[in-house]
N, C-alpha and C positions, 0 to 999 in steps of 0.2 A: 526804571529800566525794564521790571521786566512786564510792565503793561505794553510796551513797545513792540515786544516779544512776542507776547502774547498777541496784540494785533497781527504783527506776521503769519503765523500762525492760522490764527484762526481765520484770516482773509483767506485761507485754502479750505474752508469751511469743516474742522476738524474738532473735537467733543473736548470739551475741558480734561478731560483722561486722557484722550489722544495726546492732548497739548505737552502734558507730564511728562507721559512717554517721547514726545518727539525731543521736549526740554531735557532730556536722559543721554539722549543718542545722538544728540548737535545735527540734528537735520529737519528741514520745514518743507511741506509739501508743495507743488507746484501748480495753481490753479488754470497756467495755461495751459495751449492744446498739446502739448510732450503726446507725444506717438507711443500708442501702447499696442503690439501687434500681437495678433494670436494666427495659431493656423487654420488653416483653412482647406475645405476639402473641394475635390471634383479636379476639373484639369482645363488647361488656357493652352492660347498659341506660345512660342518663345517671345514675342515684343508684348504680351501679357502679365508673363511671368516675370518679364525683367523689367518692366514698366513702373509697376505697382512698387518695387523694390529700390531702382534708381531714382526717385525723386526724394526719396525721404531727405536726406540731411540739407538737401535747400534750401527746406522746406521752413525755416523760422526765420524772422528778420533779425537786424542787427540789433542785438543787446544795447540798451542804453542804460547806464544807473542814474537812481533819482536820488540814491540816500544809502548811507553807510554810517554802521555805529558798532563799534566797540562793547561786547555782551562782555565784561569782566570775570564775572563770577563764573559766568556757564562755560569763558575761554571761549567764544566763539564771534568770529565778525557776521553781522546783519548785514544784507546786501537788497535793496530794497530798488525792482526793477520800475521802467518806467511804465511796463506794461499790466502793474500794479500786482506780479507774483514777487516773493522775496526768499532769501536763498541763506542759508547758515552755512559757514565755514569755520572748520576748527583750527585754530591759530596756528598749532603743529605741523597741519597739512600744507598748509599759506607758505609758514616758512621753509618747509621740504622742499617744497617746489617754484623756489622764487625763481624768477625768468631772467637774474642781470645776468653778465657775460662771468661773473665771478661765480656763481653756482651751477650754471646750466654751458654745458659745451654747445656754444651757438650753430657751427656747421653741422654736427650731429645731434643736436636737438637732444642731449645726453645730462643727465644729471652727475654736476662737478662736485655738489656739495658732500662732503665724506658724512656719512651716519652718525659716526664717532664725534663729530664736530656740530651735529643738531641736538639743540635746547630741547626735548620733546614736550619740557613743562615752560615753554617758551610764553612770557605777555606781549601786549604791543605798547609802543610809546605814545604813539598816534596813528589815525589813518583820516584819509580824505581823499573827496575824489578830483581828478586835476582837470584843468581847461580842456585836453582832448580825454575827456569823460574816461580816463583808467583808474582804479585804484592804487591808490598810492599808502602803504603801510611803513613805516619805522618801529625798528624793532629795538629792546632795552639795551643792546650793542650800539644802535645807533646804525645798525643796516637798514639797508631802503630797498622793499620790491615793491616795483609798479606790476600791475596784472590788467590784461586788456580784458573787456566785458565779455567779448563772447567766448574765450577763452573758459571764463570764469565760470560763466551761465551753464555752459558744456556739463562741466562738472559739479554740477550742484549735486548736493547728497541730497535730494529728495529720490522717493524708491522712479518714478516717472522718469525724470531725468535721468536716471541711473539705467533704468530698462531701456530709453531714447538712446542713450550715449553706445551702449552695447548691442543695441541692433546695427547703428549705423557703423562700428566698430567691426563684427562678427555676420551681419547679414542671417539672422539667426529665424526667420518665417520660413515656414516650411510648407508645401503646399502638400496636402495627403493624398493616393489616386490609387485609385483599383484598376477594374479589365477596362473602364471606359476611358483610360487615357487615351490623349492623342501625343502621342509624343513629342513634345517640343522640336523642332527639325529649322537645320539654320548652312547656310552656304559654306561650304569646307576655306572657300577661296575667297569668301566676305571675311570669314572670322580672320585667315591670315592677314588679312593685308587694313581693314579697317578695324579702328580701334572701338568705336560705337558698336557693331557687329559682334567683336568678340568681348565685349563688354554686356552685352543684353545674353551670349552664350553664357558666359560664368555664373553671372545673377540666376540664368535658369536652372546651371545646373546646379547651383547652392540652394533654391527653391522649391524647385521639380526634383532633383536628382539624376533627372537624364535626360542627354541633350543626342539629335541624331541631325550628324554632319551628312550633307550629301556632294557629290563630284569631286571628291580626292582621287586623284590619281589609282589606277590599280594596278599599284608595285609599294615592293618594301621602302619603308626610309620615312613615310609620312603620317606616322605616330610620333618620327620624333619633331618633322617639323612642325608639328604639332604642339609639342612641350616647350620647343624655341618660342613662342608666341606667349608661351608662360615664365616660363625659366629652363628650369632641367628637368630630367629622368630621376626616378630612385631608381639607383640598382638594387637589385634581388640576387638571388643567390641563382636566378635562372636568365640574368642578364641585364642590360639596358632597356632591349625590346626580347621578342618571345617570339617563338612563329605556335602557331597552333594545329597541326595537323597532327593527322592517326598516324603514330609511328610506332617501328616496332621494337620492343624492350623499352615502352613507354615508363619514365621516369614521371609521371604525373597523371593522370586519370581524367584531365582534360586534354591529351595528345593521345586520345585513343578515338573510336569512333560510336561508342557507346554513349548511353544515356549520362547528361552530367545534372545531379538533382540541384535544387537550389540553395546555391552560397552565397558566402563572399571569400575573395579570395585572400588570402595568406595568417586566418587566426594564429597558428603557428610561430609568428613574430608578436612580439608585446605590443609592437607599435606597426600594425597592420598600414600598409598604401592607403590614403585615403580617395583617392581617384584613377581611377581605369578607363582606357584606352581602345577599343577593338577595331582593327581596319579589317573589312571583307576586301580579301586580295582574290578568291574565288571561291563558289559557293557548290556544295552538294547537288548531284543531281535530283537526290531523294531526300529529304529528311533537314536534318540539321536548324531547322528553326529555332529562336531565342526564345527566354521567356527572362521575365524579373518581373519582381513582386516590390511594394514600399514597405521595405521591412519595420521603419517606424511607426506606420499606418497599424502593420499587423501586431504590433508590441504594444500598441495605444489599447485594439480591440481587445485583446489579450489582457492588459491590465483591470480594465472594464469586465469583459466576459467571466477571468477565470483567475483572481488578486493572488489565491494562492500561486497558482503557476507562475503568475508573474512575480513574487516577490523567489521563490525558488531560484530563477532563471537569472535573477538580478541579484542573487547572494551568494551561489554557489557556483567555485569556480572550477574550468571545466582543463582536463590537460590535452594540448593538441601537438602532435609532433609531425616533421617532415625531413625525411632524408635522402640523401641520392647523391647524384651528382651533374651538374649544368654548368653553368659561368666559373664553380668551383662545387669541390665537393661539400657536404653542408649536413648537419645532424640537429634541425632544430626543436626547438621544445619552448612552451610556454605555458602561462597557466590565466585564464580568460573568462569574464562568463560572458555567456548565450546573449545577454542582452546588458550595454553600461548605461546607468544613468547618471547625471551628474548630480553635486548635492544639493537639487533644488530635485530632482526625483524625474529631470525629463529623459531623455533616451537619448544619447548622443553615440550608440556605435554596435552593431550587429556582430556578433563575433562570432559566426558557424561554418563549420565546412565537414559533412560528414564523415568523407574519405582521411580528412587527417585529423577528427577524431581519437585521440590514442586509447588505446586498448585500459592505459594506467589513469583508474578515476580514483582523483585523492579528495575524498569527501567521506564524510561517515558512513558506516552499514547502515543507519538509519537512513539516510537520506537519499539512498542510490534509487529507490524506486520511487518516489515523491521527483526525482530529478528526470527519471525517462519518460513518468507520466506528463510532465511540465512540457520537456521538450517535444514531444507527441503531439502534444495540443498544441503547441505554436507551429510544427512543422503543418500538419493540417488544416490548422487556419490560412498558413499561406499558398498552400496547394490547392485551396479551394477554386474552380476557374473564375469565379465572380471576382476573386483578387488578384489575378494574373494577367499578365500583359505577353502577350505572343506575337514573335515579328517575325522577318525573313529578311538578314539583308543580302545585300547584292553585291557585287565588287563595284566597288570605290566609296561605299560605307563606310560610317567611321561611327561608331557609338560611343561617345564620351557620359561616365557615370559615377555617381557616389560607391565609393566600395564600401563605409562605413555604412549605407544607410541603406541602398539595395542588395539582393540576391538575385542573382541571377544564374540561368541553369542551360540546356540545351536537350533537344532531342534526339534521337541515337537518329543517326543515317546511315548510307549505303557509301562505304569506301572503295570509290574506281581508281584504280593507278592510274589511269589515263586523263583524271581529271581531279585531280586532289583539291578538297578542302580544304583554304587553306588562310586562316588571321591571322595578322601580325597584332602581338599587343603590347601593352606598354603601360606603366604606374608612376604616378606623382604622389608628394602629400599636398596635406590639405592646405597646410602651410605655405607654401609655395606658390596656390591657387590663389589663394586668400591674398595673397602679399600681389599681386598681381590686380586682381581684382579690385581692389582699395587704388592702384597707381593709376589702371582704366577709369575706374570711375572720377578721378581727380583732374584726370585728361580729359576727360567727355563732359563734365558738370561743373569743373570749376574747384580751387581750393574749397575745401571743406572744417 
């Protein structure tokens, strides 16, 4: 049995150590070409950036199984492909997720089987595979799940397949870009109306992080027609949509007509918008040009350049509050740090906004100046101009962007009453985008 095994195994060319270890943790490598992405720096068009990204999950043929055996001891079935990789599954999981109509709610594709009711030290009675090439398992109850190959394949626990399954899941490539961006830029009235169109938008802006609509309309209303093409609006405590102009007894430090340094917007909530919105309804006669920076690019340099600041900024959390009154009156407070990484250690959310900054820092006396030095050096690096992106848009702009992952800031201009400045803006989550993004791509490429 377990020379069997062990061929599996090792046909993924892995060290008789390795083998131990893999024999530990019921999973076997996968010798095929499993898509392993990394990111990548400089910058593309948007049928570049969304290009490179939309083909992946088509991208492997139809699972075939050649051989299936029963690992006893180890508790785990062998799945031995035609295209000579092979796959370990542990018997517990197989049974969690049997696909008949008694475990799995078939219109919502929902698991029926109660917890309470799974063997988790479950055997099998037997398996085989049947005339249209599925797995067929019998369990010591005497229940029966068939499972189709590619289903199966999908989820192989090798770490390959696992990182394949969760790019084409999450879309998780990032493209890195300084002052030589060219901004990704796509038809306001392709993206509405074609589904290909706002499907290479999304891909971009999940890649690039910012996407620049051009020929919207210049009037209110088409940030939210905007989100219809997605789903919905988050409301904020400053509305559906926003207008952005200098006003006065300004309740925000972006409705004024001064300099706005580089954020993102809303740290102040635990669970920040993760995509923002900007329509140019009209533009300054002096001044007021954009700028944003890729704040993960500069969190990357940052880790590299300066570990200590980077591990500071990624431990110590910061409190931010906002109060006032807009769509309702609102006293908020959170506690964030400067930069999140998830626990694989990548950077998944930029949390800064100087102005709501709170006065109240709850961290040690020791570590109050270790933490202004940190955040100094990261503010710097991204003010650098070599890492900045500077635009000007125009009325019927629309800038759609990452708010978790860019900053972005503005320069002070000249306020004519006569010809007010004036963006209408608007916040989704990422959630939402994402759930979007996954139904276009399945529209445009086919089940997945």
């Amino acid at each position: 049995m377990l020379s069997r095994f062990a061929r599996c195994v090792s046909s993924a060319g892995l060290s008789t150590a390795a083998l131990q270890a893999v024999k530990s943790h019921g999973k076997c490598r996968l010798p095929s070409a499993a898509l392993v992405l990394a990111s990548t720096r400089g910058h593309q068009t948007l049928a570049a950036a969304a290009a490179a990204t939309a083909s992946l999950p088509s991208s492997a043929a139809p699972a075939v199984v050649r051989h299936t055996r029963a690992l006893e001891r180890e508790r785990l079935l062998q799945v031995e492909w035609e295209d000579g990789s092979c796959s370990l599954y542990p018997y517990t999981w197989l049974r969690d997720n049997c696909q008949c109509p008694h475990c799995t709610l078939q219109s919502a594709q929902a698991r029926s089987l109660l917890l309470s009711e799974l063997d988790v030290h479950t055997g099998v009675d037997s398996v085989h595979v049947t005339e249209d090439n599925k797995v067929s398992i019998t369990w010591p109850d005497q229940h029966s799940s068939k499972f189709n190959p590619d289903w199966l394949k999908k989820r192989c626990f090798s770490s390959e397949a696992r990182q394949a399954k969760q790019e084409e899941l999450f879309f998780n490539e990032r493209e890195y870009w300084a002052s030589d961006l060219r901004i990704p830029t796509a038809s306001f009235q392709e993206v509405l109306h074609d589904d290909k169109a706002a499907l290479d938008w999304l891909l971009a802006l999940r890649r690039v992080g910012i996407v620049y609509l051009k020929g919207a309309p210049a009037e209110q209303g088409q940030v939210a027609r905007l989100s219809e093409r997605i789903g919905y609006l988050r409301l904020t405590f400053y509305g559906h949509t926003w207008q952005v102009q200098d006003k006065p007894m300004a309740n925000n430090v972006a409705y004024t007509s001064g300099k706005l340094s580089l954020h993102t917007d809303y740290p102040a909530l635990h669970h920040p918008p993760g995509v923002q919105f900007l329509h140019c309804l009209a533009q300054a006669r002096e001044g007021g040009e954009s700028e944003a920076v890729d704040g993960f690019h500069m969190a990357e340099l940052l880790r590299r350049r300066d570990p200590e600041a980077f591990r500071a900024l990624t431990s110590l959390r910061v409190d931010f509050t906002d109060t006032g009154t807009d769509y309702c009156d609102f006293a908020v407070q959170s506690k964030n740090h400067i930069i999140d990484v998830d626990n694989e250690g990548r950077v998944v959310r930029i949390n800064y906004n100087n102005a709501t900054r709170d006065s109240v820092l709850d961290m040690p006396l020791d570590k109050v100046q270790l933490f202004y030095t940190s955040l100094k050096t990261y503010v710097e690096l991204m003010t650098q101009p070599e890492n900045m992106v500077t635009y000007t848009m125009e009325p019927g702009d629309l800038v759609t962007f990452d708010n978790w992952r860019l900053l972005h800031g503005r320069k002070s201009y000249v306020s004519d009453p006569n010809s007010r400045r004036h963006l209408e803006g608007a916040y989704l989550d990422w959630d939402e985008v994402m759930s979007r993004l996954r139904i276009l791509r399945k529209a445009v490429h086919g089940d997945n």
